[in-house]
N, C-alpha and C positions, 0 to 999 in steps of 0.2 A: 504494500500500500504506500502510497507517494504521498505527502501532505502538502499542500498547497497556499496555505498558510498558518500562524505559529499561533493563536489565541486566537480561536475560532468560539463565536457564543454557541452555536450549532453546527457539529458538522453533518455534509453530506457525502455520500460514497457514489461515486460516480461511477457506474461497473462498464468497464471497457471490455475489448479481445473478446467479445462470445459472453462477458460473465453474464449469470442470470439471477435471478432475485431467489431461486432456488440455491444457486451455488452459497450465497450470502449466508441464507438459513444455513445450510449447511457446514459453511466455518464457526459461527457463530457456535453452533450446538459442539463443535470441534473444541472450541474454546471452553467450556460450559464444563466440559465431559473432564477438563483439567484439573479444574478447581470446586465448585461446588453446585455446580448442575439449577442455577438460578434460571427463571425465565426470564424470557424476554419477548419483544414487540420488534419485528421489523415493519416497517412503514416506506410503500411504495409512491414516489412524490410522483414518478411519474403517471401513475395508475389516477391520481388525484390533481392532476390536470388534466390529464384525455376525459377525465369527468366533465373537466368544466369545456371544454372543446364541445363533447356530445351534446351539454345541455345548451350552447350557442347554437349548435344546429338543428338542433333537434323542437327547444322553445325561444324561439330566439324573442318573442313581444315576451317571455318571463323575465325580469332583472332578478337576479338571484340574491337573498340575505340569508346568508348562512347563521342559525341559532347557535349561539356559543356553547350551550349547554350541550350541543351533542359532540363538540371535540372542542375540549379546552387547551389542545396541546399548543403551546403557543408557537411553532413549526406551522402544525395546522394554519393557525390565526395569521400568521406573515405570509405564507404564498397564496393563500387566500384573498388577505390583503392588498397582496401585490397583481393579482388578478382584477382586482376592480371590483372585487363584491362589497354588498355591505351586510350588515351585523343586526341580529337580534339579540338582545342582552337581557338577562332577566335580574340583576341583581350589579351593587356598586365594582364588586369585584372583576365580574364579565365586564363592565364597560372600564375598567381599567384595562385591562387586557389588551382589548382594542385600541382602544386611545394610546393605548404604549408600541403598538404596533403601527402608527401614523394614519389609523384608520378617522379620517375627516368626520367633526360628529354629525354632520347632516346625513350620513351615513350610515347612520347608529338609531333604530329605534330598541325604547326602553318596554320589554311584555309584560307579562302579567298582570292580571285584573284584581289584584290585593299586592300590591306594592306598599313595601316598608315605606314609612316616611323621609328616613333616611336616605334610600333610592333616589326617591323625587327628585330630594336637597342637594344630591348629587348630581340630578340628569342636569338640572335648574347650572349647578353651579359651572358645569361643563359645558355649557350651550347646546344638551342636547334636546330639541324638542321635540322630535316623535315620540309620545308615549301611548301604550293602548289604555284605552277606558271600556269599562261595561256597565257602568251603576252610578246614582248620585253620590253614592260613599266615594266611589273613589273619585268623580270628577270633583267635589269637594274638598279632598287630600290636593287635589291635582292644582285646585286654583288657588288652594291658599301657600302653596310650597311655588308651586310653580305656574305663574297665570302665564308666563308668556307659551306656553307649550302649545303645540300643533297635535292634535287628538287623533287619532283610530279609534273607531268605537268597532267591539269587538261583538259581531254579529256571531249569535248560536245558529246553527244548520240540523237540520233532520239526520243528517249522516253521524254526525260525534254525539247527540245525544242516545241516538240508539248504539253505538258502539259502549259507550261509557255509564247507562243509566240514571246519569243527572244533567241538567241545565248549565248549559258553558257561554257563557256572553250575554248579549241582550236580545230580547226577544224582537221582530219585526213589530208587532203590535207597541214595544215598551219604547223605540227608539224616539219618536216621534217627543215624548217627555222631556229625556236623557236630552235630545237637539235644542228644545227650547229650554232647559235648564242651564245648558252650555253657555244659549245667547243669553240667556240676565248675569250668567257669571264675569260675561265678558271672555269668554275661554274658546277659543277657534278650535274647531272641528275640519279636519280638512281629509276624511278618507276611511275607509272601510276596513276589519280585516276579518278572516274568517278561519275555518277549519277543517278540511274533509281528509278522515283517515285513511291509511293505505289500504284497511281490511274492506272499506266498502265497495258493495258488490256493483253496487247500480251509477259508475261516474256519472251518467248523462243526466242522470236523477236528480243525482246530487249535487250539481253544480250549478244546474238548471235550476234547481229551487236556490241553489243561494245566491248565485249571479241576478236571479231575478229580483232577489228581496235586496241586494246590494244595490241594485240602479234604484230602488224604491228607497233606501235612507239617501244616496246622493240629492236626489230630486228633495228631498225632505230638505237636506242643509241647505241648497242651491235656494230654495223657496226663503229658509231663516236667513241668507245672505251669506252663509260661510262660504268658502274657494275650494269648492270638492274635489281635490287631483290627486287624491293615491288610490289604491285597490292595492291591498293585499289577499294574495288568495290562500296564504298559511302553508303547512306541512302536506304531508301524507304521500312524499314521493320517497318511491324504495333505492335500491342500488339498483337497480332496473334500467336498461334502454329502453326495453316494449314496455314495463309499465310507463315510463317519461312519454312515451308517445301516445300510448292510451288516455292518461289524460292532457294532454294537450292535445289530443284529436276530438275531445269533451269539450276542450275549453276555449279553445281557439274561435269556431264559430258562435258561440253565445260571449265571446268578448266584443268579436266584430258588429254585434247585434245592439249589446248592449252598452260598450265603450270601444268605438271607432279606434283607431289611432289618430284622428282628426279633433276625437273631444280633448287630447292634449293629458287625460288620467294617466299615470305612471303607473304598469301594472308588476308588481312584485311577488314574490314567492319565495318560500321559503323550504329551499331541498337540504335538509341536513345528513339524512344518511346517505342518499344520490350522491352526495363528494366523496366519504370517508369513511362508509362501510366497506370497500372492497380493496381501500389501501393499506391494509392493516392486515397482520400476521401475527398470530400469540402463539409461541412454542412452549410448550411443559412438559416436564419430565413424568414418568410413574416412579413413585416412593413407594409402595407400596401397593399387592394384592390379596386378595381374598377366594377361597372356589366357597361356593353353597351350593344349593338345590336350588334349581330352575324355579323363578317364585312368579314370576310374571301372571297376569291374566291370565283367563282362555281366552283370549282374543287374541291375544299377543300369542299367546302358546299354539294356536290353530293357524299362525303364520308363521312363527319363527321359528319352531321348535315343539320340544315333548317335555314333560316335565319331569322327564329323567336325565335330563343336560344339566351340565354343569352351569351355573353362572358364575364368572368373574368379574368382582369388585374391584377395582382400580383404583388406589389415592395418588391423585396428583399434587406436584408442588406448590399448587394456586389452587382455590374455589373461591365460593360466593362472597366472601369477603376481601375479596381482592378484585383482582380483573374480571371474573364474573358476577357483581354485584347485581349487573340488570337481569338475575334470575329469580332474585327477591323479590322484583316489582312483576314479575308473574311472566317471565318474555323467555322462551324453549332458547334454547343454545342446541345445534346441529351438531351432529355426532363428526369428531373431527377425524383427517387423515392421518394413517401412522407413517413417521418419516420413516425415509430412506425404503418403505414397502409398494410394492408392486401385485398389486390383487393379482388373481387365477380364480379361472372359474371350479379347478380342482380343491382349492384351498378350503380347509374346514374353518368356518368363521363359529362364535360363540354370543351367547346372550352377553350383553357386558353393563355396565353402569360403570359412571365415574362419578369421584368423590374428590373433593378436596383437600387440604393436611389437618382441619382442625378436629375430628369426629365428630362433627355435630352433625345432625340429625338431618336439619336445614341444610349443609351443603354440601347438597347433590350437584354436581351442574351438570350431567348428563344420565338420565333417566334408565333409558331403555335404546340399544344400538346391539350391532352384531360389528363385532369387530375380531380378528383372526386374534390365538394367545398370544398377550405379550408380558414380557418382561419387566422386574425393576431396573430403573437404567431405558427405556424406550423413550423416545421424544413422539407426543402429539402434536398437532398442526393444527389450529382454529386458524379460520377463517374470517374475512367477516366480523374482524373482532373493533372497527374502528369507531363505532358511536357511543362512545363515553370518553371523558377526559383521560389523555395516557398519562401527564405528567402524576396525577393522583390514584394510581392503581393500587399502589400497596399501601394506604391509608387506612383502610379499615381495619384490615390485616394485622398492622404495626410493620409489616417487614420493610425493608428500602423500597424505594421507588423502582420499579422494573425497569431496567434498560430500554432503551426505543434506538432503533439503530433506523437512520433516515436515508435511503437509497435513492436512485433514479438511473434509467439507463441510459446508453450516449445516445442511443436513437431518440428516447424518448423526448431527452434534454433539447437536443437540434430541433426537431420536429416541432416541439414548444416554442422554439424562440424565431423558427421559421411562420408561424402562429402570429408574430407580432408580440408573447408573452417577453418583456425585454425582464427577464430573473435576476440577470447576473450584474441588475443598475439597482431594481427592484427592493430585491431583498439584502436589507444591510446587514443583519444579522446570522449569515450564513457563508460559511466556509466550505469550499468543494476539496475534496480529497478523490483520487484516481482510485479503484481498487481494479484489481485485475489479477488473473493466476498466475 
């Protein structure tokens, strides 16, 4: 490995000659295997810019604002940054973040609909004035902390309330109050936002009902006199190219319907695992197995097996109180690959579960899989592991912060800056190192 320069805040491995982000994995766990078998996160930059490529061509009337809360890695946050997106922040800290990353605060709006006052005090003090509202409670926090702020009112949809079984935003019916309480506060309203899940089945439904009830509050403000030009249309896109175009094949025609490019509304969105779920790598070791008796269901058992099979338990170096914490908030983690294996359709695979080091009860992170026997001493392979903050992985835990080792390949890098992405002016906080065999 070449270094490129001496006090680097970040570095990144630029893999030349052939290397591949497999080869990476693969010294890394080299390294691992010397001393004390720690995980780590490799993180592909370039995987997390052909995202933002795809999502220019794919929604290009979407501006994209990436939610801080789904990667806080401040890596993430600069080439992000340095891409031209802007930021959703739920809290003082996330807009520190940004703000420290030269992200302009017109840039930045401030979410959630029960915001600390301290928030406010903060967006206030920053000059940031997107903030969302849904209630008189909080447009009342909002005009006595901060009157000069520029509003979203954050409309509920048919789609997140039957996903979730409670009321989220304000209702079409309540908005019309929420607007003329605005105008006596003196407090500008300038734009909508909303929320439809990834899980929902019916996009054209669901956008259709909310796209409709959103040009019904602009018309509302435009009547009270406010300057209605944002449309945010929220979350709910996967790491997906076909889901990205499913709904923008939803949404595209009931924009043009209901906001022109001609009325001049700014239409935003906000793709947070779309960038970051698919650049991320978690490697863990097994410490530890277990055989029992095949315990699963009969449902499970009438597919996978007889309940004369052995099951093996597996403890890994990491569970739910670490890098798999978002399995507590009730979200399946996909059974991972075993390195350096090469399935056969000869090969006898086994009921397996995985556990993490602490023996609790609760951290299971992986249920139910068929995975071939392995070993103490074997490396797994997550996936898909990129939507939560990496710098804070082993906080729960106690244990150090996980390694994140931040790649990109030379195709990839060219290709980007052939792109117009100018990185290498961009990003001031990043040092490139060559790696190669």
């Amino acid at each position: 490995m070449k270094g490129l320069a001496d006090k680097p805040s970040y570095i990144i491995e630029l893999l030349e000659g052939g290397v591949t982000l497999e080869d990476v994995i693969d010294g890394h766990i080299c390294e691992q295997a010397l001393v004390e078998k720690s995980a780590f996160v490799v993180g592909d930059l370039g995987g997390l810019m052909q995202q933002h490529v795809c999502w220019q061509n794919t929604a290009p009337r979407l501006r994209p604002y990436f939610p801080v809360s789904c990667n806080s890695s401040p890596v993430v946050i600069e080439v992000l940054a340095s891409l031209g997106l802007g930021f959703v922040c739920a809290n003082k800290a996330e807009v520190n973040l940004v703000l420290e990353h030269g992200v302009p605060p017109e840039n930045i709006i401030l979410s959630g609909v029960c915001k600390q006052l301290v928030h406010i005090k903060h967006a206030a003090k920053n000059n940031i004035q997107h903030l969302v509202c849904d209630s008189e409670a909080e447009l009342s926090k909002i005009s006595r902390l901060h009157p000069s702020a520029k509003l979203l009112v954050q409309l509920t949809t048919e789609a997140h309330v039957a996903e979730t079984s409670m009321a989220f935003g304000c209702s079409l019916k309540s908005c019309r109050h929420l607007l003329e309480a605005a105008k006596e506060l003196g407090v500008q309203v300038v734009g909508v936002t909303f929320h439809i899940p990834s899980s929902c089945q019916d996009l054209q439904q669901a956008y259709t009902h909310a796209l409709s009830d959103a040009r019904c509050v602009f018309d509302m403000g435009v009547e009270l006199g406010f300057r209605m030009n944002i449309l945010d249309i929220g979350g709910g896109f996967t790491g997906s190219e076909f889901q990205l175009k499913q709904v923008y094949s939803a949404v595209r025609p009931l924009l043009d319907a209901y906001f022109p490019p001609l009325s001049g509304v700014q239409v935003l969105a906000q793709p947070g695992s779309f960038y970051v779920a698919s650049a991320f790598t978690l490697a863990v070791s097994v410490i530890g197995k277990k055989v029992v008796t095949f315990q699963w269901d009969s449902l499970a058992q009438g597919e996978l097996g007889s309940s004369d099979d052995p099951e093996f338990l597996y403890y890994m170096n990491e569970g739910v109180y670490g890098p798999f914490s978002h399995k507590l908030l009730g979200n399946s983690i996909p059974a991972p690959a075993v390195h350096k294996h090469v399935p056969s359709a000869e090969e006898a695979v086994y009921p397996s579960s995985l556990w993490g080091p602490s023996l609790d009860q609760l951290d299971q992170v992986v249920e139910h899989c068929l995975l071939p026997e392995l070993s103490v001493g074997d490396w797994l392979l997550f996936s898909n592991i990129g939507i939560r903050g990496l710098e804070e992985l082993g906080c729960l835990s106690g244990s150090p912060q996980l390694p994140v080792y931040y790649t990109v390949s030379n195709s990839d890098w060219y290709e980007m800056q052939q792109a117009g992405v100018a990185l290498d002016s961009a990003m001031k906080n990043f040092s490139m190192v060559q790696y190669s065999m």
